[in-house]
C-alpha positions in Angstrom: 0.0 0.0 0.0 1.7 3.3 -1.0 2.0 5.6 1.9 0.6 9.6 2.2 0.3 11.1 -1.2 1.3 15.1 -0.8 0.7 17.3 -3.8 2.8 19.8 -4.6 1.8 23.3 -5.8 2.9 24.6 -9.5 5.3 27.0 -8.3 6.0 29.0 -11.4 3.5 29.6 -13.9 3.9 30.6 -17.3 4.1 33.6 -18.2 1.7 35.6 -20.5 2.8 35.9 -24.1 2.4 39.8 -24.0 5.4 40.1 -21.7 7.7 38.0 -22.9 10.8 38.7 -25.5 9.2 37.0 -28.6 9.9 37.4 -32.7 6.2 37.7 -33.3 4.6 37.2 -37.3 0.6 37.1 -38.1 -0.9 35.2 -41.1 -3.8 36.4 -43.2 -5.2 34.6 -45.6 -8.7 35.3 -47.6 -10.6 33.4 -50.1 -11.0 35.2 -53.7 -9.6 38.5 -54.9 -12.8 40.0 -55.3 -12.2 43.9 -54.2 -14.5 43.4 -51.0 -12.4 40.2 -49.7 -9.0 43.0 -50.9 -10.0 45.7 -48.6 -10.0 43.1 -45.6 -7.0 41.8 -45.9 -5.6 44.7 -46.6 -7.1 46.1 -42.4 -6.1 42.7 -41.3 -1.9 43.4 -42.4 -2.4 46.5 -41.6 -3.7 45.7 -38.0 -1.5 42.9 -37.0 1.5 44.8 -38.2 0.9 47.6 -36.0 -0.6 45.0 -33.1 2.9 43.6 -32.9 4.9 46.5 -33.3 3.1 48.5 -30.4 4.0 46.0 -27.9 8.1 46.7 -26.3 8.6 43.3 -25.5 7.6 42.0 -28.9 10.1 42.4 -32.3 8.0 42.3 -35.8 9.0 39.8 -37.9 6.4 39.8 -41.0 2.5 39.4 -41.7 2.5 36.9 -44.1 -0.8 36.5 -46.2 -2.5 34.7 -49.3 -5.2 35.1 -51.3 -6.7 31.6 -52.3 -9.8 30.1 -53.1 -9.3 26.9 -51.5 -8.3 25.5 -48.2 -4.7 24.3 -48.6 -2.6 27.1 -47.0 0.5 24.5 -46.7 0.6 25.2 -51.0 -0.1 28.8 -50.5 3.3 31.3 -51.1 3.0 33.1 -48.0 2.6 30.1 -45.8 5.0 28.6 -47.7 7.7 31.9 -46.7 6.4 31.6 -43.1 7.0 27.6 -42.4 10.5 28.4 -44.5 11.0 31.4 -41.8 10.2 28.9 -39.0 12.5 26.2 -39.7 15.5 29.1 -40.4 14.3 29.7 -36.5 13.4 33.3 -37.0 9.7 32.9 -35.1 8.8 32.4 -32.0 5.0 33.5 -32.4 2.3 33.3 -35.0 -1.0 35.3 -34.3 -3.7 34.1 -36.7 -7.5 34.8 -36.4 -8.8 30.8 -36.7 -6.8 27.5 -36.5 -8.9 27.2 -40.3 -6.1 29.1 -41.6 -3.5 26.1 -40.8 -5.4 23.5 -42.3 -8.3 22.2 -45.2 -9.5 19.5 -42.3 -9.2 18.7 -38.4 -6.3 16.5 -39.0 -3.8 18.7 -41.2 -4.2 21.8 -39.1 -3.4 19.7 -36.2 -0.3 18.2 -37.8 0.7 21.6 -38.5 -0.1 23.1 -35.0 2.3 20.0 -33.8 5.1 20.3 -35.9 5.5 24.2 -35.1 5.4 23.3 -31.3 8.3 20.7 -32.2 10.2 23.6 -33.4 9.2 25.5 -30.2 6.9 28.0 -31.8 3.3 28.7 -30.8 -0.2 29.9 -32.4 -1.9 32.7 -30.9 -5.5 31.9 -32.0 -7.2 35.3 -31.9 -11.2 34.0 -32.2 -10.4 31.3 -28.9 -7.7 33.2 -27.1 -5.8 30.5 -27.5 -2.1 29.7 -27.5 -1.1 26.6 -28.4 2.3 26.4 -26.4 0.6 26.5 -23.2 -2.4 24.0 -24.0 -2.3 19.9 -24.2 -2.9 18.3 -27.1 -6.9 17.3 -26.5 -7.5 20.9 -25.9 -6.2 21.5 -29.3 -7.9 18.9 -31.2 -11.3 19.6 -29.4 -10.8 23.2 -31.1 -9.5 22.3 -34.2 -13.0 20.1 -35.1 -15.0 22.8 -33.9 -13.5 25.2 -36.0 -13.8 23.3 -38.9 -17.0 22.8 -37.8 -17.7 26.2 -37.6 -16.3 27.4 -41.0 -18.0 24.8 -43.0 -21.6 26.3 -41.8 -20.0 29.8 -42.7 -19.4 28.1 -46.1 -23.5 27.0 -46.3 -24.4 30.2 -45.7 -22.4 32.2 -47.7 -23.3 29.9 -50.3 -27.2 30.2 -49.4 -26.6 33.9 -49.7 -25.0 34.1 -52.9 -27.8 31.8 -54.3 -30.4 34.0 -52.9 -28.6 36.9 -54.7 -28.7 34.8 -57.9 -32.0 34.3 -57.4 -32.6 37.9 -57.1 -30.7 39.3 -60.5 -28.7 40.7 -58.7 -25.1 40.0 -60.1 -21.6 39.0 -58.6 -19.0 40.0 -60.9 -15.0 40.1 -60.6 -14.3 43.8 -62.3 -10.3 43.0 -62.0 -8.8 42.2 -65.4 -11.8 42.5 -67.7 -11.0 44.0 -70.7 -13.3 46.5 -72.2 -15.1 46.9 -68.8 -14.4 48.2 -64.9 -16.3 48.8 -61.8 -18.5 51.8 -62.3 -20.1 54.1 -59.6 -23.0 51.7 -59.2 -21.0 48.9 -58.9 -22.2 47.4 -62.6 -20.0 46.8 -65.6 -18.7 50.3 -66.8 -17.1 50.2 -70.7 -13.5 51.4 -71.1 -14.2 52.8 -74.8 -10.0 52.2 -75.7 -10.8 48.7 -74.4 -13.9 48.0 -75.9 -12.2 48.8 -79.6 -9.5 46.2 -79.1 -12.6 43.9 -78.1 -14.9 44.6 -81.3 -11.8 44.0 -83.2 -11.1 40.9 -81.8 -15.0 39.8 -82.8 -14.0 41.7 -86.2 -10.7 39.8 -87.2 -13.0 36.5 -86.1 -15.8 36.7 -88.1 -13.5 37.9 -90.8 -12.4 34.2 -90.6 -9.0 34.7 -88.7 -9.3 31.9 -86.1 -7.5 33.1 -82.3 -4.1 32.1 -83.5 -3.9 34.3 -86.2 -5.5 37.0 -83.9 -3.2 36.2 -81.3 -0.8 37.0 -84.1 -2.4 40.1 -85.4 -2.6 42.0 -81.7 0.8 41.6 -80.9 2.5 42.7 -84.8 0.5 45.5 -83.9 1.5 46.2 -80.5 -2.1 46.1 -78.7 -1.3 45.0 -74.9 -3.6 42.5 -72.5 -5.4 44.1 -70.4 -2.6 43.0 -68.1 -0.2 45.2 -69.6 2.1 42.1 -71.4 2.6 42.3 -75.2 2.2 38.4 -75.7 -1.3 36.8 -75.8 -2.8 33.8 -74.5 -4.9 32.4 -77.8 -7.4 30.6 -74.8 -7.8 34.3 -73.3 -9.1 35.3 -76.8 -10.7 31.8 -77.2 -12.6 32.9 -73.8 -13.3 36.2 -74.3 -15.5 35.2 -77.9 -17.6 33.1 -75.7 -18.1 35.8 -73.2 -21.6 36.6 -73.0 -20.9 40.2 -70.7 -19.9 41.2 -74.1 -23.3 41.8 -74.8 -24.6 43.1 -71.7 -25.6 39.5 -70.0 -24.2 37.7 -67.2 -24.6 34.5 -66.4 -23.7 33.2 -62.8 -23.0 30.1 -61.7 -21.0 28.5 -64.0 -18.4 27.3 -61.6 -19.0 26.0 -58.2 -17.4 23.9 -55.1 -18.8 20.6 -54.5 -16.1 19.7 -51.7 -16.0 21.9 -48.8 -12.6 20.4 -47.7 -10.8 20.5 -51.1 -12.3 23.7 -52.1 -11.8 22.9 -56.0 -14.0 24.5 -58.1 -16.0 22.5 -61.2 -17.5 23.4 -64.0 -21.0 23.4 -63.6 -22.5 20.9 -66.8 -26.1 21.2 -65.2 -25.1 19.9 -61.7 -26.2 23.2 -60.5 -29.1 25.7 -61.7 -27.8 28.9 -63.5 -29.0 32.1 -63.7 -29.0 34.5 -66.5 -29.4 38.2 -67.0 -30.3 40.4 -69.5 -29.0 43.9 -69.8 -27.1 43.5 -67.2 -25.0 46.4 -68.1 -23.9 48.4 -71.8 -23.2 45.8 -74.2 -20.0 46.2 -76.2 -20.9 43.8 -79.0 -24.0 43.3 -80.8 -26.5 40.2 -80.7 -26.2 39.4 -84.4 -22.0 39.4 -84.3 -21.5 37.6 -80.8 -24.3 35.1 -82.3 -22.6 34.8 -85.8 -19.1 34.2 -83.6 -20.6 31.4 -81.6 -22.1 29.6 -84.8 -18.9 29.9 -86.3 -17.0 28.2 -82.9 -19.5 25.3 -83.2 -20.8 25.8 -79.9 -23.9 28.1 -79.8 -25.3 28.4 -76.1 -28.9 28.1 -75.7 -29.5 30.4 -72.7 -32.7 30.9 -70.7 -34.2 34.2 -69.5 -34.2 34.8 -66.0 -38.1 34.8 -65.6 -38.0 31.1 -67.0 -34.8 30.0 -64.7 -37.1 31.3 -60.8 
């Protein structure tokens, strides 16, 4: 029989984060490039940055950030640059907002939360006020699926929203490299009239019979730049941009969507999904009669459906 058990007190405990001599980073990370999803990453740098810097016992390292679609931050650039800055032993820190940024599922974020604290360097998790250096393991797990958890009902619902939207007429465009068109004070599809000439003679030098190499050809002899700025062109950007139906004031959404909440690849959508068009959406650049003539000629005429017949 084992004799008197006597506990003894934790005599030192750790100390908080905030006082301690620590090379702190952040990472950021948002889903698309649209300009709203821009603007927040660009207050989230901008707020860890000066977060880190403001505190005396702290020394800035970097905010590293991405800006993906899908879930795999471990093939993302800047998480790349921070793991490669971990292992060089140049971080003791990382803030982050949600354990989802370390991870597309439970398990991977919690492999990745483990091999940093094999390196000796903890997550600050800003949504838990959590730091993973001073946690045990269960603790950690038990958060990681509930944060998962939690971002795949975010996922639903944005996606509910965005349907609703749909529904609704109301359109969800990317105004960022579109030649011939920007974001205008309402928020629709503005023409750029130097734009929109290079456009109508790209539909021109088609139905002329030139096919996209010989377009592709023409642009650059004659020094007409991408909307990009390069002087080479991509003969599938000019393949695309003859399909486009915004070239004649439509727009029609849903044409690519995630089935897998976890991989976060997007598929085309061959009728998996309803989709939703809508007329005079914004100032066409092309008429009816060439854009249909072009699409006869590509061998691929779309046979659309008006909104009124899609609700």
């Amino acid at each position: 029989m084992p004799g008197n058990i006597i506990e003894i007190p934790q005599s030192q405990k750790p100390r908080p984060i905030w006082t301690q001599q620590l090379r702190v980073a952040a990472y950021c990370r948002v889903s698309t490039n649209h300009e709203e999803q821009q603007n927040s990453l660009n207050n989230q740098i901008e707020f860890y940055a000066d977060y880190i810097q403001r505190n005396p016992h702290w020394q800035f390292v970097a905010v590293y950030y991405d800006t993906a679609s899908g879930l795999r931050p471990n093939k993302q650039p800047g998480y790349q640059q921070m793991m490669r800055d971990c292992r060089r032993k140049k971080i003791d820190l990382i803030l982050v907002k949600s354990l989802s940024r370390f991870g597309r599922d439970t398990l991977e974020t919690i492999k990745q939360i483990r091999r940093l604290r094999k390196m000796n360097i903890g997550v600050y998790i800003e949504t838990g006020g959590l730091n993973t250096m001073t946690v045990s393991d269960s603790i950690i797990d038990q958060y990681a699926a509930l944060d998962q958890a939690e971002s795949q009902s975010r996922s639903e619902n944005i996606k509910f929203g965005i349907r609703h939207r749909m529904r609704s007429g109301k359109t969800l465009l990317n105004h960022t490299q579109f030649l011939g068109y920007t974001k205008g004070p309402d928020g629709a599809l503005q023409i750029v009239p130097e734009e929109a000439e290079i456009v109508r003679l790209i539909f021109y030098l088609y139905v002329q019979g030139n096919g996209v190499w010989k377009i592709k050809k023409y642009l650059e002899s004659h020094g007409i730049k991408t909307v990009t700025g390069k002087a080479e062109w991509s003969t599938s950007t000019i393949d695309r941009m003859l399909s486009n139906e915004k070239y004649v004031g439509q727009v029609l959404m849903q044409k690519t969507y995630t089935p897998d909440f976890l991989s976060g690849k997007k598929e085309k959508n061959y009728g998996q999904l309803t989709m939703y068009l809508v007329e005079n959406a914004h100032e066409p650049i092309i008429d009816r009669e060439t854009f249909d003539r072009v699409q006869e000629m590509k061998g691929h005429i779309k046979h659309t459906v008006p909104m009124d017949q899609m609700l």
